[in-house]
C-alpha positions as CSV (number, residue, x, y, z in Angstrom):
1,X,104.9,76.0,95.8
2,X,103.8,74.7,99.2
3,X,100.5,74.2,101.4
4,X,100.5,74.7,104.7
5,X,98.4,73.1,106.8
6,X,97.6,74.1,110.2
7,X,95.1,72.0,112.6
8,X,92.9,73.6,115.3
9,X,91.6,71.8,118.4
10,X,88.8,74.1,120.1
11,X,87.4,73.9,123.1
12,X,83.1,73.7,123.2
13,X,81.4,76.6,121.9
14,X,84.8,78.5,120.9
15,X,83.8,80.8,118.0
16,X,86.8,80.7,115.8
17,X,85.6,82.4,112.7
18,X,86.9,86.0,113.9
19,X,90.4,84.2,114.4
20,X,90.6,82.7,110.9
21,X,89.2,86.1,109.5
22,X,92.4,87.7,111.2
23,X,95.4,85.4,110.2
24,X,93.6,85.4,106.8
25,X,93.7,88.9,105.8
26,X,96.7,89.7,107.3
27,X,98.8,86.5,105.3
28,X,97.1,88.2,102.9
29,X,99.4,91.2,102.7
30,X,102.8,89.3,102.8
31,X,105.0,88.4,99.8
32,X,104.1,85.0,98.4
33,X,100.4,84.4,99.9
34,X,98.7,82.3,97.1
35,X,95.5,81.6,99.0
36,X,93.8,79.9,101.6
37,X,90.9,77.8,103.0
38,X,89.4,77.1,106.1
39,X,88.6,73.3,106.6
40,X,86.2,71.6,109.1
41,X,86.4,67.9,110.3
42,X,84.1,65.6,109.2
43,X,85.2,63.0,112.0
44,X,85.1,66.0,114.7
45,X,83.3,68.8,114.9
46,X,86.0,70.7,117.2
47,X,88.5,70.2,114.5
48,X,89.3,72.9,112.0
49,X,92.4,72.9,109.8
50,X,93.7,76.3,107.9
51,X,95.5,75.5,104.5
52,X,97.0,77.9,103.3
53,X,99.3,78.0,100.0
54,X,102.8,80.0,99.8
55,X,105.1,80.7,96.7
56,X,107.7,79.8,98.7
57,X,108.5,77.5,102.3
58,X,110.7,81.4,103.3
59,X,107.5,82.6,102.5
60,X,105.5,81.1,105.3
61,X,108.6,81.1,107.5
62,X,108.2,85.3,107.4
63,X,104.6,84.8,108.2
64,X,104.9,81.9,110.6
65,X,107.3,84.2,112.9
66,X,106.0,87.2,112.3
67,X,104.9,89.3,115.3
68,X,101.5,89.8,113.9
69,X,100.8,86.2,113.6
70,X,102.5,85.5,116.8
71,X,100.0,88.1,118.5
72,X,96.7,86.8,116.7
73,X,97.6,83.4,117.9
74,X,98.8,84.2,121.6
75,X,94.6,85.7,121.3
76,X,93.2,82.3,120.3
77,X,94.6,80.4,123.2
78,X,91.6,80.3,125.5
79,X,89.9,79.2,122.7
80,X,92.2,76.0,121.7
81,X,91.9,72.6,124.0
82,X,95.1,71.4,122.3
83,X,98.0,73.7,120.7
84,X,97.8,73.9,116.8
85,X,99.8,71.4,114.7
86,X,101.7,72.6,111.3
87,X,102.4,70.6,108.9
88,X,103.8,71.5,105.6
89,X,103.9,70.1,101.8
90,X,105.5,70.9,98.9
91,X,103.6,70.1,95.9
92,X,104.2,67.2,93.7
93,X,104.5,66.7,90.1
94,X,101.7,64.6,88.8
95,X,103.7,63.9,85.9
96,X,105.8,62.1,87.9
97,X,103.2,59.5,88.8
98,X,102.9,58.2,84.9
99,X,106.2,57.3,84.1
């Protein structure tokens, strides 16, 4: 399993919500969509981060290039001061930490 996490820099007064809305229910059709949250920054208000959770890293690669992401994001664009950063994690044993 992975989370992905994707960072949003807006620009004053964007309304992003409809955005999120978008890329949210349409990962939520694709093979090996867990879930997802929407995240605002405590530091900085203009700061909101998307993490979403995939089966698989292919998984989010399909979504991450697909044509209907790439179009819901070309849409956002007036709205971002700064282009999104991705970062991606694959989840960690805790049992790990103990021994």
């Amino acid at each position: 399993m992975i989370k992905v996490i994707v960072g949003y820099k807006l620009k004053e007064g964007a309304d992003f919500d409809p955005i999120l809305r978008k890329l949210r229910s349409q990962a939520m059709q694709l093979p090996g969509f867990i879930g997802a949250e929407n995240m605002l920054s405590e530091q900085d208000r203009h700061i909101i981060a998307l993490v979403s959770t995939w089966e698989k890293l292919e998984d989010w690669r399909e979504w991450d290039k697909s044509k209907i992401r790439q179009d819901i994001l070309k849409k956002a664009e007036p709205l971002l001061a700064e282009s999104p950063k991705v970062t991606i994690y694959k989840l960690m044993p805790t049992i790990k930490w103990f021994g």
